[in-house]
N, C-alpha and C positions, 0 to 999 in steps of 0.2 A: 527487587533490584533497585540501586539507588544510582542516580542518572545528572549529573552535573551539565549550570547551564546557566553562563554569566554570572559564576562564581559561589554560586547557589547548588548547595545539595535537594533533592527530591525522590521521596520513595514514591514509585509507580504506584497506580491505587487501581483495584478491583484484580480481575483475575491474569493471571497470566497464560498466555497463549502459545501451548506448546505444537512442534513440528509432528505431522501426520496425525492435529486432534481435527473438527473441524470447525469452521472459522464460521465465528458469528451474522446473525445478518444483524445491520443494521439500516436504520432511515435519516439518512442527512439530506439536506437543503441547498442544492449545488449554487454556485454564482449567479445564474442567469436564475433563480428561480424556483429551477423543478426539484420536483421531491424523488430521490432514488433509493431506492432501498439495495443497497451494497453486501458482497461478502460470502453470500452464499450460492449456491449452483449457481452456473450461467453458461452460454453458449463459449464463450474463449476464458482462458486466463485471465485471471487480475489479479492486477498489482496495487496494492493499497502502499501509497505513500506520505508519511507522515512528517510535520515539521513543525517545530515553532517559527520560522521562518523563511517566508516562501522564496527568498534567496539565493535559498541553499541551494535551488535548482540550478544543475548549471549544465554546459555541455556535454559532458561526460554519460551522465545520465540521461540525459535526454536522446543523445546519441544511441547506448543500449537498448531505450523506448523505442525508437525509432526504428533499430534495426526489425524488430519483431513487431510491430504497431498491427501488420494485419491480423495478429492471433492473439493479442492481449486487448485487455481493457485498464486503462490508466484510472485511477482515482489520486488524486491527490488532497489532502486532509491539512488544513495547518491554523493557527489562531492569527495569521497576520493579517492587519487588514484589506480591503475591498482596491482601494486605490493601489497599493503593493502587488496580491494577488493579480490586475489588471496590465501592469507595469510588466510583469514575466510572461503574461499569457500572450500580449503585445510583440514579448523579441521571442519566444518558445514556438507563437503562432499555435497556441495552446487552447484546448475548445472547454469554454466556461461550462459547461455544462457534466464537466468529471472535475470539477475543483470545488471546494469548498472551506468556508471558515466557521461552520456550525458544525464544529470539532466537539466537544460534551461527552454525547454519545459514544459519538465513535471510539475517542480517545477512553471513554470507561469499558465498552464491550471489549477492545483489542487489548486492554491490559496497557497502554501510553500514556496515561493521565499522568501531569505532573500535577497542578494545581486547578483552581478552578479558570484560570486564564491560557494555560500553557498547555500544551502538546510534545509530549516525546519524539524526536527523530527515530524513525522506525521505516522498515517495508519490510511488505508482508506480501507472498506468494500465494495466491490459491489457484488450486488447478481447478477445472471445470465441475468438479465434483464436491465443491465448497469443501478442499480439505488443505489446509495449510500446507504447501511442500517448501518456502524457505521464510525465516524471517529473524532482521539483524535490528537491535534498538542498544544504539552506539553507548556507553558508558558517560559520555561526556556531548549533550548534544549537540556540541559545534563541530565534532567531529566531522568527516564523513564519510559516506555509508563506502562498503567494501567493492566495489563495482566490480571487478574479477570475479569474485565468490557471487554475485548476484547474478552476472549475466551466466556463468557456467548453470548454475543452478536452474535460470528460465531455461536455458535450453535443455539440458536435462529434461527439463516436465514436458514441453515444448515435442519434442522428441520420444516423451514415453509412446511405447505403445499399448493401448489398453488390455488387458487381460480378461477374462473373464467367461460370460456365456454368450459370446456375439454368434453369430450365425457358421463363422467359417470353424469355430473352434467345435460348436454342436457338428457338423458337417463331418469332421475331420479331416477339415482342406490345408 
């Protein structure tokens, strides 16, 4: 996929990460420090959000976050620096500790690598079961992302109810 951004064309590099595959883990190095290993199973959703510029966050999105905050886990991914990142976690009231700019990684497991300095705009849905259920990486990254089709989508998952061998369905209740 080829992904424009400040006039500049870039082909994604490594693999591309398709919907109901599952989502890689990876180990990033959040703001405040700690080392997370993101992406795969975990007790709620997460939302992996990526950027080349931590900006782009804006109320809209943060809004959507927010409505569902108690059943998601936020990460957000982007190559901007330290004093930027700080500056939106400031007005966001955003916890250092799910952000990060030791993007590398992350941006070559998810398939958002633009170059070795850059980050593709992207987010990426996994449901609890580290399996990709929604994920949009805009054509042009100053775009942005499609908040309709994202927040429909969280709740969708948000909402699923599990299938499978749980106790009421052995039961026959």
């Amino acid at each position: 996929m080829e992904v424009k951004y400040k006039k500049e064309f870039y082909i994604l590099k490594q693999k591309e990460r398709k919907i109901d595959s599952e989502a890689p883990a990876v180990k990033v190095e959040m703001l405040n420090g700690e080392s997370k290993v993101i992406g795969m199973m975990a007790p709620k959703i997460q939302i992996m959000l990526s950027s080349p510029n931590i900006k782009d966050y804006n109320n809209g999105l943060h809004d959507v976050l927010k409505k569902f905050e108690s059943k998601i886990l936020v990460y957000i991914i982007t190559n901007s620096s330290s004093s930027d990142i700080k500056k939106i976690t400031t007005v966001f009231g955003l916890d250092e500790g799910n952000i990060s700019n030791d993007f590398s990684k992350f941006s070559l497991k998810f398939g958002v690598n633009l170059s070795e300095t850059l980050i593709a705009k992207s987010v990426f849905l996994i449901d609890k079961e580290g399996v990709i259920k929604y994920k949009e990486i805009p054509s042009n990254a100053e775009y942005k992302l499609n908040l309709d089709e994202f927040e429909t989508s969280l709740e969708e998952v948000i909402n699923l109810k599990v299938k499978g061998h749980t106790h009421e369905n052995w039961m026959g209740v």
